[in-house]
mmCIF file of the C-alpha atoms, coordinates in Angstrom:
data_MODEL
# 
_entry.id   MODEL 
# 
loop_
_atom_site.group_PDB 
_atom_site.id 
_atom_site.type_symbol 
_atom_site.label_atom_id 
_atom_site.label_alt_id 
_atom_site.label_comp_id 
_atom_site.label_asym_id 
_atom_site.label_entity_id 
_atom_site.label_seq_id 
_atom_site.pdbx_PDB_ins_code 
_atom_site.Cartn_x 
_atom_site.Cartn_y 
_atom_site.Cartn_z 
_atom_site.occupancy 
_atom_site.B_iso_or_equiv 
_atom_site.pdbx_formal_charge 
_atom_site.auth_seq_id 
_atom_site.auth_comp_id 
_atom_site.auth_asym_id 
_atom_site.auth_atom_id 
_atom_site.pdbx_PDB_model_num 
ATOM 1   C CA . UNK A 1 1   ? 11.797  -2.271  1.567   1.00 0.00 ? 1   UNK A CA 1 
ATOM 2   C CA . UNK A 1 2   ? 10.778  -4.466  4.442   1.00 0.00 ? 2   UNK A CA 1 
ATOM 3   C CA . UNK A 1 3   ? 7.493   -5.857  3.411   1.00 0.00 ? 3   UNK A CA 1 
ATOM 4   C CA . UNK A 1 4   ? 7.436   -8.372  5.846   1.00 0.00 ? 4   UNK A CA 1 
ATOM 5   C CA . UNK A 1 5   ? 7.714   -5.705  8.138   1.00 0.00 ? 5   UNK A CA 1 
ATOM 6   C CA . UNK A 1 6   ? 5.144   -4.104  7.007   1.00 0.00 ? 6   UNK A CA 1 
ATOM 7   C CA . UNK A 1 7   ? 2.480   -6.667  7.167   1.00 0.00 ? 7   UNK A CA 1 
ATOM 8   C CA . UNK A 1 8   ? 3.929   -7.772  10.590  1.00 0.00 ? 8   UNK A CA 1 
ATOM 9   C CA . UNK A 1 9   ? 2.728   -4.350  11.499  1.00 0.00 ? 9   UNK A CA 1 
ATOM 10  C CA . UNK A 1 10  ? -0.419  -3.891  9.401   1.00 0.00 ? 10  UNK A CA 1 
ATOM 11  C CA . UNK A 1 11  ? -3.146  -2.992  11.843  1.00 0.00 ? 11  UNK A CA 1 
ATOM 12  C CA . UNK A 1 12  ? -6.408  -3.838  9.703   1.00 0.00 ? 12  UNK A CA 1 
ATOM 13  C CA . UNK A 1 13  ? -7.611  -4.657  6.166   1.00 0.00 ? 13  UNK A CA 1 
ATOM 14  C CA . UNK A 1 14  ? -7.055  -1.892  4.567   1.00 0.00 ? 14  UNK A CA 1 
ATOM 15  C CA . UNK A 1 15  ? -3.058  -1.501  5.349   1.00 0.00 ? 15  UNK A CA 1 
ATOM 16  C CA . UNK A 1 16  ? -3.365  -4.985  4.035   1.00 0.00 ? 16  UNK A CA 1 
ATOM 17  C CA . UNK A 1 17  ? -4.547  -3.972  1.299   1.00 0.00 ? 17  UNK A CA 1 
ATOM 18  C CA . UNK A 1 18  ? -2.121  -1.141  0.713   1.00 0.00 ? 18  UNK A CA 1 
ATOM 19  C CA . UNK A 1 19  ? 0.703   -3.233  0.832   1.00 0.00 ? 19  UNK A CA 1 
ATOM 20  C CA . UNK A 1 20  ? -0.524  -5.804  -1.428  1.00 0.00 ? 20  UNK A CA 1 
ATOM 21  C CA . UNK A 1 21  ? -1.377  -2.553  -3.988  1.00 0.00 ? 21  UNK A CA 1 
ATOM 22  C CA . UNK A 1 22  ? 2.671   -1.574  -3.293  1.00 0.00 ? 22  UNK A CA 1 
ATOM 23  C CA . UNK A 1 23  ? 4.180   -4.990  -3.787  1.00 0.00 ? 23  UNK A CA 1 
ATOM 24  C CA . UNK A 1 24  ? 2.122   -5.798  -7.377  1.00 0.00 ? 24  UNK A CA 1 
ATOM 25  C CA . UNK A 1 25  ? 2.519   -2.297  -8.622  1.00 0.00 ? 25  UNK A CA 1 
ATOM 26  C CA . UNK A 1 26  ? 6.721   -2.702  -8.128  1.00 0.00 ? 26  UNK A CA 1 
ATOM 27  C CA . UNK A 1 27  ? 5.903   -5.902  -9.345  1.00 0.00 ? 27  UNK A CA 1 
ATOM 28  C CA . UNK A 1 28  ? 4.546   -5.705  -12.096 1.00 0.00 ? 28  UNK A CA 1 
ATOM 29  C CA . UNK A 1 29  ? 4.678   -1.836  -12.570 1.00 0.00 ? 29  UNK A CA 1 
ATOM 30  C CA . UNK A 1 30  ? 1.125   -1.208  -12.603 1.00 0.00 ? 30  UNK A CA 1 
ATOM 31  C CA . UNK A 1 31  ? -2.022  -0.623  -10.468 1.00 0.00 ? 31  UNK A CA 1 
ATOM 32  C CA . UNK A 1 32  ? -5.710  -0.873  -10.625 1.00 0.00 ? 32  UNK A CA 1 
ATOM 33  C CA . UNK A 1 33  ? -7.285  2.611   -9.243  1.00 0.00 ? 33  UNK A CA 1 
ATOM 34  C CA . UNK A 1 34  ? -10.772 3.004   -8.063  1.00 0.00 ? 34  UNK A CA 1 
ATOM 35  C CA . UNK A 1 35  ? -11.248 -0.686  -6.073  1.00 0.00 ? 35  UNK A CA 1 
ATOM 36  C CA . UNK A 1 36  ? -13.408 -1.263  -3.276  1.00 0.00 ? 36  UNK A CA 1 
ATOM 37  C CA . UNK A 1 37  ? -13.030 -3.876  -0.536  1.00 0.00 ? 37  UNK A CA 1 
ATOM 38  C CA . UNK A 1 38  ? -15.719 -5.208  1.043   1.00 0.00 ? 38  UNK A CA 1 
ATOM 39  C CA . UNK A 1 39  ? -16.971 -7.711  3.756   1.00 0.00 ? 39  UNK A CA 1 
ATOM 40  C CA . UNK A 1 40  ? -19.944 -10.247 3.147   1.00 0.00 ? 40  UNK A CA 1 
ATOM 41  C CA . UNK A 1 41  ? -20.958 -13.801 4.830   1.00 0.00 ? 41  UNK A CA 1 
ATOM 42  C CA . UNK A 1 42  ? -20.080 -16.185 2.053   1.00 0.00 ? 42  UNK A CA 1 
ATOM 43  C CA . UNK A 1 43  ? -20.530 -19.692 4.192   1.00 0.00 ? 43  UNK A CA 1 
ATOM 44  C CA . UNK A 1 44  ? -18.405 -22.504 4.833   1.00 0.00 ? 44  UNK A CA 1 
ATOM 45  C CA . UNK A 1 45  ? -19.393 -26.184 3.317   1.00 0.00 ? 45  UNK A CA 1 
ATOM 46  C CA . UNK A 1 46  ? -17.303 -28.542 5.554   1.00 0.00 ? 46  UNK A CA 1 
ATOM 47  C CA . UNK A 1 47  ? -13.671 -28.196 4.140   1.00 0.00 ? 47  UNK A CA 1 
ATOM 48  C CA . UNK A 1 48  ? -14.706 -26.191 1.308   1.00 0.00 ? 48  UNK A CA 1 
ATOM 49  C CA . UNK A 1 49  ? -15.289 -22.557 1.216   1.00 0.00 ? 49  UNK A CA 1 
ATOM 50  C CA . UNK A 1 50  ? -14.730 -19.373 -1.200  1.00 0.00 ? 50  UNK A CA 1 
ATOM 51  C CA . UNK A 1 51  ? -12.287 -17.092 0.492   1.00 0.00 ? 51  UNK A CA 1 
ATOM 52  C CA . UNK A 1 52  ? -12.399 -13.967 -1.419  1.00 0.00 ? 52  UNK A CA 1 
ATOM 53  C CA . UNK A 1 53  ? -13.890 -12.883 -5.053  1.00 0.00 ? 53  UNK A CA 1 
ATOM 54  C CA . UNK A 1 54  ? -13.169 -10.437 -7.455  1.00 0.00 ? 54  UNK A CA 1 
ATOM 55  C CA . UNK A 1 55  ? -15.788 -8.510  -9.426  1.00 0.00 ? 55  UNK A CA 1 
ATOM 56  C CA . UNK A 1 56  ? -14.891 -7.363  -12.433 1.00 0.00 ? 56  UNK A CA 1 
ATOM 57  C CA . UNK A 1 57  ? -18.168 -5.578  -13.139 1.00 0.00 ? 57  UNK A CA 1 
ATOM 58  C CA . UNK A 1 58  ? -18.210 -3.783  -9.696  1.00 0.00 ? 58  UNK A CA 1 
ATOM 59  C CA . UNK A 1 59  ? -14.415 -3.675  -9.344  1.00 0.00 ? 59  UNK A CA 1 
ATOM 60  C CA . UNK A 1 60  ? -14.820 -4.714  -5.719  1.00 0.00 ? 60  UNK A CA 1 
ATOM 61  C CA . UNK A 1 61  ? -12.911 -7.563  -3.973  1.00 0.00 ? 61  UNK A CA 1 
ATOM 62  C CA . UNK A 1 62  ? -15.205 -9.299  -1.613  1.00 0.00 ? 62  UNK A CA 1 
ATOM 63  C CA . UNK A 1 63  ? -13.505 -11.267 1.373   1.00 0.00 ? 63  UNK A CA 1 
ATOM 64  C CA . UNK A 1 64  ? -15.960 -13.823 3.180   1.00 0.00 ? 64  UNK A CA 1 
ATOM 65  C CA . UNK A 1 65  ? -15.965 -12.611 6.202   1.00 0.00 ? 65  UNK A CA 1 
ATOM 66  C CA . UNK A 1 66  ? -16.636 -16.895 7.564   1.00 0.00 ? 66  UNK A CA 1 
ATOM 67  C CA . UNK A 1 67  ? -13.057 -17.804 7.718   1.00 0.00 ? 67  UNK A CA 1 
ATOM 68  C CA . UNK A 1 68  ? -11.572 -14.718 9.133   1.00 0.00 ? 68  UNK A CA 1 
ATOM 69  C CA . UNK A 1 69  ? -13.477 -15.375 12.263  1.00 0.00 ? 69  UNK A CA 1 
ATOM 70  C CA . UNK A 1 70  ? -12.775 -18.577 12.274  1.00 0.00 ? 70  UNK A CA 1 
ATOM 71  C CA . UNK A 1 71  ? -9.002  -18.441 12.140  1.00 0.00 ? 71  UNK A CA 1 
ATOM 72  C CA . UNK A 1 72  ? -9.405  -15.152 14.525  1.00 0.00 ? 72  UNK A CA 1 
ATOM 73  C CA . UNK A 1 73  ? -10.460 -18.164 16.830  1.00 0.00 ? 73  UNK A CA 1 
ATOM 74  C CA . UNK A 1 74  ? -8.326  -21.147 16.362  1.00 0.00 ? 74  UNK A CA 1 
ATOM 75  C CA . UNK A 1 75  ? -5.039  -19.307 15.135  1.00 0.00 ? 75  UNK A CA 1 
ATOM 76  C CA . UNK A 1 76  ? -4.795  -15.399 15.201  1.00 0.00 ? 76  UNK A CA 1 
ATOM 77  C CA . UNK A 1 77  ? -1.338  -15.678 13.705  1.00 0.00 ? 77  UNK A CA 1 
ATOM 78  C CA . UNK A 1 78  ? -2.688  -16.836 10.970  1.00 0.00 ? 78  UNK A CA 1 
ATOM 79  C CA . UNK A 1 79  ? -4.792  -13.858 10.511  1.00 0.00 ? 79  UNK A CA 1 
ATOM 80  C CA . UNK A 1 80  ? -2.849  -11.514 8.601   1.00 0.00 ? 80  UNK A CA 1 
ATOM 81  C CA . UNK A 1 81  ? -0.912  -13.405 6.223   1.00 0.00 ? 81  UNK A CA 1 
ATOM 82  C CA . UNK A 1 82  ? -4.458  -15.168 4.951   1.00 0.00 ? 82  UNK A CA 1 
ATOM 83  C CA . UNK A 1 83  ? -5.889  -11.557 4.166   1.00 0.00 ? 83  UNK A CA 1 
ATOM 84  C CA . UNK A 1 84  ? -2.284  -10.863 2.363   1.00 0.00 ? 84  UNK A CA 1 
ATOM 85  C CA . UNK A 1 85  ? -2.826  -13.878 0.535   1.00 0.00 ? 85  UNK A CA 1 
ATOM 86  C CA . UNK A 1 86  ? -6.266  -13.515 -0.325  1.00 0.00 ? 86  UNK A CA 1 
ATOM 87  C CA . UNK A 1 87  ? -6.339  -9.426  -1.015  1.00 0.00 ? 87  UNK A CA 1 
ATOM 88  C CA . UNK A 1 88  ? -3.070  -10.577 -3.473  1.00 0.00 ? 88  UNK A CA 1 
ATOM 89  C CA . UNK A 1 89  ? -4.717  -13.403 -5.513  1.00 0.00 ? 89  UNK A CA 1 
ATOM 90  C CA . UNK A 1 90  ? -8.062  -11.330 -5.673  1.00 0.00 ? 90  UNK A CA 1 
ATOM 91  C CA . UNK A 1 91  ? -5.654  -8.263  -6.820  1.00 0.00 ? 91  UNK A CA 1 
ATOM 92  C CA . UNK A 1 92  ? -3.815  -9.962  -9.017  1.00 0.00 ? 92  UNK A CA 1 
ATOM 93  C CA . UNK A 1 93  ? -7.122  -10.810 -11.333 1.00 0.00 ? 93  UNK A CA 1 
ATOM 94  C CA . UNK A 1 94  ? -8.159  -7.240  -10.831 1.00 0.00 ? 94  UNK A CA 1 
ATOM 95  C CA . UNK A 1 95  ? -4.949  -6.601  -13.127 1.00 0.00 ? 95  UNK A CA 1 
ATOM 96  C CA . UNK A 1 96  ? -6.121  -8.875  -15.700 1.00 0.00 ? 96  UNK A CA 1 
ATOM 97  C CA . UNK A 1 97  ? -5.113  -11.897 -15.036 1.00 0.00 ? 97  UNK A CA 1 
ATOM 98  C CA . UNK A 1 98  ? -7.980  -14.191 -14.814 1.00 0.00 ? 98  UNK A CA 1 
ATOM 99  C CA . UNK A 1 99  ? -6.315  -18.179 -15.215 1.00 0.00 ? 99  UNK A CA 1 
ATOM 100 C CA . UNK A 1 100 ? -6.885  -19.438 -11.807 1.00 0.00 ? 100 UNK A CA 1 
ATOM 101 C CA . UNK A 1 101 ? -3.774  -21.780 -12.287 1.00 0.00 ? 101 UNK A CA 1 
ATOM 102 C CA . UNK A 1 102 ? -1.202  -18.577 -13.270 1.00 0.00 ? 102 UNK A CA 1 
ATOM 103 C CA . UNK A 1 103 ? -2.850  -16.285 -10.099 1.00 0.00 ? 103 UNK A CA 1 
ATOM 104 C CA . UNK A 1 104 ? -2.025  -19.063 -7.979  1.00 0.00 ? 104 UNK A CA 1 
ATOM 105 C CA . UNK A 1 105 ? 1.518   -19.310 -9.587  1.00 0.00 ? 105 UNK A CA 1 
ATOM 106 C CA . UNK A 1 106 ? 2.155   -15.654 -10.031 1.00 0.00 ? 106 UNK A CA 1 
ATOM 107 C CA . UNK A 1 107 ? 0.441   -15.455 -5.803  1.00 0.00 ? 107 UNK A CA 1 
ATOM 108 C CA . UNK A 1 108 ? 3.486   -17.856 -4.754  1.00 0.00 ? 108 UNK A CA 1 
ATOM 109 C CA . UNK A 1 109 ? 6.412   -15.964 -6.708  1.00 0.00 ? 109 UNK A CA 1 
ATOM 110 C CA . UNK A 1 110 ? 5.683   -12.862 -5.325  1.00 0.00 ? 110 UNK A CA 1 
ATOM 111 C CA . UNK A 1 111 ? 4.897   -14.019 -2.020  1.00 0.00 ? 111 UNK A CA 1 
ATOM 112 C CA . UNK A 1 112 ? 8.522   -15.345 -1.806  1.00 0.00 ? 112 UNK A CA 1 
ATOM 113 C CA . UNK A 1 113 ? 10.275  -12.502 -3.620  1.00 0.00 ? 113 UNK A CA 1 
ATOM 114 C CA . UNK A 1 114 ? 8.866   -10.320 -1.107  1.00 0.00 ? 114 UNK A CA 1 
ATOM 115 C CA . UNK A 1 115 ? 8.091   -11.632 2.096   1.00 0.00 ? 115 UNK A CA 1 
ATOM 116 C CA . UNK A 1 116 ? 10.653  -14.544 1.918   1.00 0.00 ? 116 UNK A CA 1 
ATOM 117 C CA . UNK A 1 117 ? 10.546  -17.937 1.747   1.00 0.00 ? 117 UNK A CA 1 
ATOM 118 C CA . UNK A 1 118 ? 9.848   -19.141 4.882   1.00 0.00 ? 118 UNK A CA 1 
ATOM 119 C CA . UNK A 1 119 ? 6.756   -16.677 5.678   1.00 0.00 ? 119 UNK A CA 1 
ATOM 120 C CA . UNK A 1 120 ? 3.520   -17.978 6.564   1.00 0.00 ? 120 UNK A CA 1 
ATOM 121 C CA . UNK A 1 121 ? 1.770   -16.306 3.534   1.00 0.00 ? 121 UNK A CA 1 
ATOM 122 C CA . UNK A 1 122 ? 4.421   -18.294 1.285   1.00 0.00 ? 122 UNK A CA 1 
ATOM 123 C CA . UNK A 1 123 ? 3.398   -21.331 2.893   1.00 0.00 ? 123 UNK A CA 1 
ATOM 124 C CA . UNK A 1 124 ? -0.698  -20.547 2.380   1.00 0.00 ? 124 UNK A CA 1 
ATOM 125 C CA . UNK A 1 125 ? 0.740   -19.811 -1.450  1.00 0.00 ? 125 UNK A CA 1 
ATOM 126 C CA . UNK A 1 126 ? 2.141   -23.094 -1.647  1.00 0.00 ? 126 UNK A CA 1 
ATOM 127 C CA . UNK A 1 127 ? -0.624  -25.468 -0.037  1.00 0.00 ? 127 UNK A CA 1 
ATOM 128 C CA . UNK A 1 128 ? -3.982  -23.595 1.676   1.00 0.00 ? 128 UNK A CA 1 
ATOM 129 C CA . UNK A 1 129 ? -4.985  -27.894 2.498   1.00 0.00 ? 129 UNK A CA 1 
ATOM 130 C CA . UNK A 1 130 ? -2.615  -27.339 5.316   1.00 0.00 ? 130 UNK A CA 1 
ATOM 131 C CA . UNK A 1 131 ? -4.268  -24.466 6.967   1.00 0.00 ? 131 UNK A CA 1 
ATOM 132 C CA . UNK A 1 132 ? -7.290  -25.750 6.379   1.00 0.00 ? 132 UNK A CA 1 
ATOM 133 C CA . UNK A 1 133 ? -8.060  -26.982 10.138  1.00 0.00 ? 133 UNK A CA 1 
ATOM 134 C CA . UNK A 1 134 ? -8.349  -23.416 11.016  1.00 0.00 ? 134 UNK A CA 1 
ATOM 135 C CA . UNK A 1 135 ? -9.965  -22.073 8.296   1.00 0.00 ? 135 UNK A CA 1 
ATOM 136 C CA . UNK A 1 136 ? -12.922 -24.430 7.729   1.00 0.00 ? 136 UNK A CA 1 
ATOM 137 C CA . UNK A 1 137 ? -15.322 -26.276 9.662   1.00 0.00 ? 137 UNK A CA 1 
ATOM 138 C CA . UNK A 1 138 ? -14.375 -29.782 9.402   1.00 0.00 ? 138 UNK A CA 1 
ATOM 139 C CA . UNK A 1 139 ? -17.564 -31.353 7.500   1.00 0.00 ? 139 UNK A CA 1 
ATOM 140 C CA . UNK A 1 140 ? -19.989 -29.022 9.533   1.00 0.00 ? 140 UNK A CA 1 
ATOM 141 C CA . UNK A 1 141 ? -21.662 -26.816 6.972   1.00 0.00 ? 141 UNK A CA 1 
ATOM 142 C CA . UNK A 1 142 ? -22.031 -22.566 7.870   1.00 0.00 ? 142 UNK A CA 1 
ATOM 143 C CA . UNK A 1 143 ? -24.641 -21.679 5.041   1.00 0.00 ? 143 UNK A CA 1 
ATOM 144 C CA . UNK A 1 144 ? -24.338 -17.772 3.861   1.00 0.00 ? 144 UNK A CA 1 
ATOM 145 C CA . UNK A 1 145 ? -25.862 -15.461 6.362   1.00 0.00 ? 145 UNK A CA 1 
ATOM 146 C CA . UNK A 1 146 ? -26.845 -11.872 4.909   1.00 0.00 ? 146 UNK A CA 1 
ATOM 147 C CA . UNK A 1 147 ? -25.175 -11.327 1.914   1.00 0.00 ? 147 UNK A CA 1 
ATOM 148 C CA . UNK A 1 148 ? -24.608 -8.052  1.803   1.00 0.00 ? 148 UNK A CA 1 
ATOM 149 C CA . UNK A 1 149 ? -21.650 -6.505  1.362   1.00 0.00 ? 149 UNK A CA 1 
ATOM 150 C CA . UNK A 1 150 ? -20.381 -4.328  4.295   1.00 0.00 ? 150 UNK A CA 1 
ATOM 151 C CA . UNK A 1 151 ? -17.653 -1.608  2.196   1.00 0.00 ? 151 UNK A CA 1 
ATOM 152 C CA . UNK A 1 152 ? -14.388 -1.145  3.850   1.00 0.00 ? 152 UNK A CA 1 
ATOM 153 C CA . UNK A 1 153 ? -13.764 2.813   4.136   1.00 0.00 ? 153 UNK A CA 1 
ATOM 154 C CA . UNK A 1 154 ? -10.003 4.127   4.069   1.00 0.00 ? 154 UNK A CA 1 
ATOM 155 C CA . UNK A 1 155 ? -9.388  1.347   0.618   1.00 0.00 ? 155 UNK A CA 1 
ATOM 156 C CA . UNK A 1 156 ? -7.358  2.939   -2.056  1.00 0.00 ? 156 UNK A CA 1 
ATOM 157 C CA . UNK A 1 157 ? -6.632  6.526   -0.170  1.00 0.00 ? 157 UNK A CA 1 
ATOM 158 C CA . UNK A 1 158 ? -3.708  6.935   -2.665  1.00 0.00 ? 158 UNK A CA 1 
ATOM 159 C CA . UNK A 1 159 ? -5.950  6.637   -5.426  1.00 0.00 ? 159 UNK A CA 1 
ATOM 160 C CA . UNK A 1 160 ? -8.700  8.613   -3.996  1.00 0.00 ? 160 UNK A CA 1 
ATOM 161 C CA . UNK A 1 161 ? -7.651  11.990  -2.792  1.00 0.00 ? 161 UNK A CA 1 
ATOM 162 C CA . UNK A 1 162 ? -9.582  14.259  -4.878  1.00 0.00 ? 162 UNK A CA 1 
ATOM 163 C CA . UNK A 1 163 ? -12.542 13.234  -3.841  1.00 0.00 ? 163 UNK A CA 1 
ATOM 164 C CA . UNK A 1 164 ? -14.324 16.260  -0.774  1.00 0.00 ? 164 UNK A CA 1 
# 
């Protein structure tokens, strides 16, 4: 299979998503059925920032929807392998795993077993400080704006077809 492919073409989010769910469950030969995606405005502090969260109560990954307009406007390319990276790390604790440090590890392997070495999502896996430029805000601070969450329809359709 030719996931970089795949995410090469992805048109939004939610094939995003759908190839992150493919890649961890021939990974690690599960899934987890029944998560939502959703968007909310999570800030920026300078260089620092939260990129994504996982909510293990709500079983709902929540992307802060900050830095993807930021690097929609200082490096578009950059676009799609940051939500692969971040809809993978946030996945990966939604199987369980909840040690930051072996996400991050376990976020890097797969990255390179299946998109290759020298992909752009490998090299957020390895060091995000380098991407930071576009990401964050340089010292300027973005406090939250409303914090709701905005639900990403057409997440989990494999999972979801019973439902009228």
């Amino acid at each position: 299979m030719n996931y970089q492919y795949k995410l090469q073409k992805a048109k939004n989010i939610q094939e995003l998503f759908e190839l992150v769910k493919e890649i961890c469950y021939v990974h690690f030969g599960k899934d987890q059925a029944g998560l939502m995606v959703g968007l909310s405005d999570l800030g920026i502090y300078g260089g620092s920032f939260l990129g994504a969260y996982y909510s293990l109560n709500a079983n709902t990954i929540v992307i802060n929807k900050k830095p993807l307009s930021r690097i929609r406007q200082t490096n578009p390319d950059l676009y799609k392998p940051y939500v692969f990276h971040i809809l993978l790390h946030e996945y990966i604790h939604s199987l369980g795993y909840m040690d930051e440090t072996i996400v991050r590890k376990l976020v890097y392997e797969i990255s390179v077993n299946y998109l290759g070495k020298n992909h752009l999502a490998v090299k957020i896996a390895a060091d995000m400080n380098e991407f930071l430029p576009y990401i964050s805000l340089s010292g300027n601070i973005s406090e939250p704006g409303d914090l709701s969450i905005e639900y990403l329809s057409g997440i989990d359709r494999k999972n979801t077809n019973y439902i009228i």
